[in-house]
KOLTORLO-248803 format. One record per residue (C-alpha): residue number from 1; residue in three letters; x, y, z. Coordinates in pm, 1 decimal. Last residue first. Layout:
KOLTORLO-248803
(atom NUM, "ALA", (X, Y, Z))
...
//
This chain:
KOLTORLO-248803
(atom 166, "UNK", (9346.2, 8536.6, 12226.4))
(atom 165, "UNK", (8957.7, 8447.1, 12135.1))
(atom 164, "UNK", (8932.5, 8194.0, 11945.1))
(atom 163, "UNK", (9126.2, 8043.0, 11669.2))
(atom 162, "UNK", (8982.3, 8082.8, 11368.6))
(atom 161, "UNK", (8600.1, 8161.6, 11277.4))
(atom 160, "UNK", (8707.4, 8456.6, 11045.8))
(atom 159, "UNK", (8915.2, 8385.9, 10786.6))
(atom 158, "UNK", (9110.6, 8752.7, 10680.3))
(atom 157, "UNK", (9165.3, 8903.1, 10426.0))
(atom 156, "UNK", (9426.3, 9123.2, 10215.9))
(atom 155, "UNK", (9768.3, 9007.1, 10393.7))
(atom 154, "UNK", (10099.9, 9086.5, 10212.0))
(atom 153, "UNK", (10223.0, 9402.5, 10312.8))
(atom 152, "UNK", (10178.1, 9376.5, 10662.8))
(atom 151, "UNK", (10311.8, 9003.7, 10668.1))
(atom 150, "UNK", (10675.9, 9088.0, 10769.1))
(atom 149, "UNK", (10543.1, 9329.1, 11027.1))
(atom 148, "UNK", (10330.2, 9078.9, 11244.7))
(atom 147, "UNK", (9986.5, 9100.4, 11204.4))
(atom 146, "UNK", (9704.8, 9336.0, 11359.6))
(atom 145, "UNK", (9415.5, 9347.9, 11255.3))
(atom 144, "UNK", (9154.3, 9636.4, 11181.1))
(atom 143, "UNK", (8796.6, 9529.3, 11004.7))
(atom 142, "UNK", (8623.3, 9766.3, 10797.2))
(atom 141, "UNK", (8270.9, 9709.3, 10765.6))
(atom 140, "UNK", (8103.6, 9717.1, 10399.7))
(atom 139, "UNK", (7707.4, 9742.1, 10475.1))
(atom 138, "UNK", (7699.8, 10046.7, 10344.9))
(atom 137, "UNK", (7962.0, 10240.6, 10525.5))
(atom 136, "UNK", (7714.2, 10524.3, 10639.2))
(atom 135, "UNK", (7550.4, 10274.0, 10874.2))
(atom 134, "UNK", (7857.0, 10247.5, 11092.0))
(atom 133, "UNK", (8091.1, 9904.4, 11091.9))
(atom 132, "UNK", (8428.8, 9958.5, 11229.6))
(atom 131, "UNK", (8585.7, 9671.6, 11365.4))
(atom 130, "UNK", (8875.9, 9712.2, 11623.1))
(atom 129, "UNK", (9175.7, 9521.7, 11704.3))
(atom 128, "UNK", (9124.5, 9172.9, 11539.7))
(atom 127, "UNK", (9452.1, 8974.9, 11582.2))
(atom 126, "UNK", (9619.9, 8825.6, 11272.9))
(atom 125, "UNK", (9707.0, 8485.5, 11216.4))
(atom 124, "UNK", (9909.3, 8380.5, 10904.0))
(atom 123, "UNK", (10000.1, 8292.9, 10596.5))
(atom 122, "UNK", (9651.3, 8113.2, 10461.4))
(atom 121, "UNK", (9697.2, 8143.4, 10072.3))
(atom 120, "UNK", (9400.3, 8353.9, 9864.1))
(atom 119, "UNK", (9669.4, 8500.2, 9590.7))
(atom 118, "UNK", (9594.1, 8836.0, 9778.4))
(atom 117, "UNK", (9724.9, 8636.7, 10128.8))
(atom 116, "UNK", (9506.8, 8575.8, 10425.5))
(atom 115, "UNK", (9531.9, 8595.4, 10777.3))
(atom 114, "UNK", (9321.2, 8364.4, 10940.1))
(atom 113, "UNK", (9201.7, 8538.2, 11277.4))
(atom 112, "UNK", (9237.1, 8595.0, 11660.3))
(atom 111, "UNK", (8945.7, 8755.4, 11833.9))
(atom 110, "UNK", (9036.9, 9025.1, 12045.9))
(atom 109, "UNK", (8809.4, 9258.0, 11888.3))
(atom 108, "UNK", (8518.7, 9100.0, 11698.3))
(atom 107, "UNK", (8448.3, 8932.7, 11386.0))
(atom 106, "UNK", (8140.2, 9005.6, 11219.1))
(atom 105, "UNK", (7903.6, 8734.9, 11155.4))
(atom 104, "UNK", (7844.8, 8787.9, 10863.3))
(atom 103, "UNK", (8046.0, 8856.9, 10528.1))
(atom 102, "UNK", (8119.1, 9188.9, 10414.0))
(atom 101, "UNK", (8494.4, 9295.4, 10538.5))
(atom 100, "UNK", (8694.6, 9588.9, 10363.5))
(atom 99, "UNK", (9066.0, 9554.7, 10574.3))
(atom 98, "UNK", (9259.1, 9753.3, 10805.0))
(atom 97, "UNK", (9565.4, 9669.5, 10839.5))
(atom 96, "UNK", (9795.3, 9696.0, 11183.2))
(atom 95, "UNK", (10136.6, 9638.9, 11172.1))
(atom 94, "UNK", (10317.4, 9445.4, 11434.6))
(atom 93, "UNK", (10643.7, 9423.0, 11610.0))
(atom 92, "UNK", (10775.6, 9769.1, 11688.1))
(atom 91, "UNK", (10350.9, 9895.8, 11720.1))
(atom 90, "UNK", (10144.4, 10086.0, 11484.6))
(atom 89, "UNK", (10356.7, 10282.3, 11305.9))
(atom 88, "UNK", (10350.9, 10044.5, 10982.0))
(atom 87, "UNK", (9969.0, 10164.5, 10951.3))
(atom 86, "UNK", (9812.8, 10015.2, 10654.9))
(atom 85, "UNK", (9477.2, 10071.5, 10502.1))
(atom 84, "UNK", (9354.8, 9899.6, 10239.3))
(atom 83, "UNK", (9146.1, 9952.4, 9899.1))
(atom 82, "UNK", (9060.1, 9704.4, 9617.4))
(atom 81, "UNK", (8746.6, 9568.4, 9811.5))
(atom 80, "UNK", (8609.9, 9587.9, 9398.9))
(atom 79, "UNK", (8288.6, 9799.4, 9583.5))
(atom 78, "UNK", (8557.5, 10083.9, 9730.4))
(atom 77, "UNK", (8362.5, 10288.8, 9982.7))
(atom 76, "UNK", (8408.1, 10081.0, 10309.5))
(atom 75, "UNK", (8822.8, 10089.3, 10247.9))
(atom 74, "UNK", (8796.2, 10539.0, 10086.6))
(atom 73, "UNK", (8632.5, 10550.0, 10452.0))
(atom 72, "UNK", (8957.1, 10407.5, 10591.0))
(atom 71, "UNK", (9064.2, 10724.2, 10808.8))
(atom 70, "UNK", (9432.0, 10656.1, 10726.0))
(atom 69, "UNK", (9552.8, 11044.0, 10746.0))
(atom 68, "UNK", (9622.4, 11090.0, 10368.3))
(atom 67, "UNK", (9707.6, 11410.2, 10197.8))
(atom 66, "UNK", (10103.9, 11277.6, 10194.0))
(atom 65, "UNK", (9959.4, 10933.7, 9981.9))
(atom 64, "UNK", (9867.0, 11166.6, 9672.0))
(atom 63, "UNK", (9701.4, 10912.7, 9473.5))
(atom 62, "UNK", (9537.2, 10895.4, 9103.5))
(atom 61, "UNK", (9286.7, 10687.9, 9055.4))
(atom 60, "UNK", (9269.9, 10412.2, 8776.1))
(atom 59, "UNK", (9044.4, 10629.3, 8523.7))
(atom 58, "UNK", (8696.1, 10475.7, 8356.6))
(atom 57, "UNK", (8510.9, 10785.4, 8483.9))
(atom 56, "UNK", (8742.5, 11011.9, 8297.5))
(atom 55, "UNK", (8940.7, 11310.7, 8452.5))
(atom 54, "UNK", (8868.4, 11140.5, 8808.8))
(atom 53, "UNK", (8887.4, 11340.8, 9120.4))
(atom 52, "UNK", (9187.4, 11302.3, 9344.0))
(atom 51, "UNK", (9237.5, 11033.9, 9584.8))
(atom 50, "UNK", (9373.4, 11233.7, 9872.3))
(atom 49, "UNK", (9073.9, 11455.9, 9830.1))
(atom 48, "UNK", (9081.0, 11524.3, 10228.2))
(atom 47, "UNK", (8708.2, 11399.8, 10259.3))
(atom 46, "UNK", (8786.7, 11084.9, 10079.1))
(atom 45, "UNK", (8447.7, 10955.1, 9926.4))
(atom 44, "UNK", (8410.6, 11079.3, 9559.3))
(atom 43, "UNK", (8796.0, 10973.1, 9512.3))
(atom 42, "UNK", (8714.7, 10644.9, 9662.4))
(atom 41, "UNK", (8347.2, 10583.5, 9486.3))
(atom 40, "UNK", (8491.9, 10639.5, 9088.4))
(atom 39, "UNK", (8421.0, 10333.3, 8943.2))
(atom 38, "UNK", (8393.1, 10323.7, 8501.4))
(atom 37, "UNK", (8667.3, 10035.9, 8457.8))
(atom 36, "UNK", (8997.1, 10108.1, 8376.2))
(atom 35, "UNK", (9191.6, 9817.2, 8570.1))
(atom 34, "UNK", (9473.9, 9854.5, 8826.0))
(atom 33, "UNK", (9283.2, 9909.2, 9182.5))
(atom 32, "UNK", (9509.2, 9821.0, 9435.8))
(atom 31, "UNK", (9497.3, 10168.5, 9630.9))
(atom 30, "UNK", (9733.8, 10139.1, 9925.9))
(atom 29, "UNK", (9541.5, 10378.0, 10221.8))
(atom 28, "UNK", (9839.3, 10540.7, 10457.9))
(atom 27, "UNK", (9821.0, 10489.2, 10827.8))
(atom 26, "UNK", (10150.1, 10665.7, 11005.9))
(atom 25, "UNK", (10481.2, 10891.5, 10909.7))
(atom 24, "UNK", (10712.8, 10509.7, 10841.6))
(atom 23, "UNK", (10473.9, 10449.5, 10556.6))
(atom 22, "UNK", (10515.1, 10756.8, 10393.5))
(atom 21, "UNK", (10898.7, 10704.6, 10429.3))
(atom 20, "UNK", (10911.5, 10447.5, 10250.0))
(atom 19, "UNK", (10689.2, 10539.4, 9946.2))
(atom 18, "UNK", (10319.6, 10462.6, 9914.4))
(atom 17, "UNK", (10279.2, 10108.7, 9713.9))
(atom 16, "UNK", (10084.6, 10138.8, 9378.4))
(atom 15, "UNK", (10354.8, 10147.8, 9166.3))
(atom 14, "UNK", (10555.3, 9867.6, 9381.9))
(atom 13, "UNK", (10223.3, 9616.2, 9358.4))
(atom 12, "UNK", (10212.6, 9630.1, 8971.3))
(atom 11, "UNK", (10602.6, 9502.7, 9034.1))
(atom 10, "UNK", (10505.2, 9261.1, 9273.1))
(atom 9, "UNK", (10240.1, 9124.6, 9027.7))
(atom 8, "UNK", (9886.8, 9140.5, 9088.7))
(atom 7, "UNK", (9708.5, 8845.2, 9168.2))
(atom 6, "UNK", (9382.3, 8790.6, 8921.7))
(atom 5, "UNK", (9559.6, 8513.8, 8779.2))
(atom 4, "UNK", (9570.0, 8567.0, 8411.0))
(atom 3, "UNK", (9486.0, 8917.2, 8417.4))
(atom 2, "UNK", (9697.3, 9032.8, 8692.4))
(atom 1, "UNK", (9994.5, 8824.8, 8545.9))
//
């Protein structure tokens, strides 16, 4: 399906998925990167080498989810935006996702977004928490939202320009 669509399937999305109870222990990155093509940015980036180093360049990374803390550098580091962040800890009634952003302006905190699907479907609103955008990410900031649990797994952008400010 990923090739004919460019939407992975929910079975390519359960080998790529951290277990249950990773996600229940805090932020874990999900790497949806399923292609061999010569990339190796996240594993050169994560400074607790919880995407290990690539045997050849062309490798899918390889992912040890209980070395991850969540940081999201691997998220500003990834140029196919194939890396997230999800934190199912976050609150009883939300989870919070941080997402690779590059378009301008920048959202803000407290601003109430579009929460979109990987197929490129509106499901949602999500609320912008935090936006991290430091000269060392390269122009890729990573955006935080908050959505409601049953669309934590599902959203992968986000429509800035929404409703306003919650």
């Amino acid at each position: 399906m990923l090739k004919k669509t460019g939407v992975a399937t929910p079975e390519e999305l359960a080998n790529v998925l951290p277990s249950e109870g990773r996600l229940n222990r805090g932020a874990v990155a999900v790497l949806e990167c399923f292609q061999n093509i010569p990339c190796n940015p996240c594993a050169t980036s994560c400074p607790r080498h919880a995407i290990q180093e690539f045997v050849d360049i062309n490798d899918i990374p390889s992912f040890d989810g209980d070395l991850c803390n969540g940081c999201a550098i691997c998220v500003a580091n990834c140029p196919g935006l194939a890396i997230f962040v999800i934190d199912e800890t976050y609150s009883p009634d939300e989870t919070l996702v941080k997402l690779p952003y590059e378009f301008t302006p920048l959202p803000a905190s407290g601003d109430v977004v579009v929460a979109v699907s990987r197929a490129g479907d509106e499901i949602g609103h999500a609320r912008v928490v935090r936006v991290q955008n430091p000269p060392v990410f390269d122009r890729t900031a990573v955006v935080h939202v908050a959505v409601p649990k049953a669309l934590g797994h599902e959203i992968r952008f986000i429509k800035a320009g929404g409703p306003s400010r919650a």
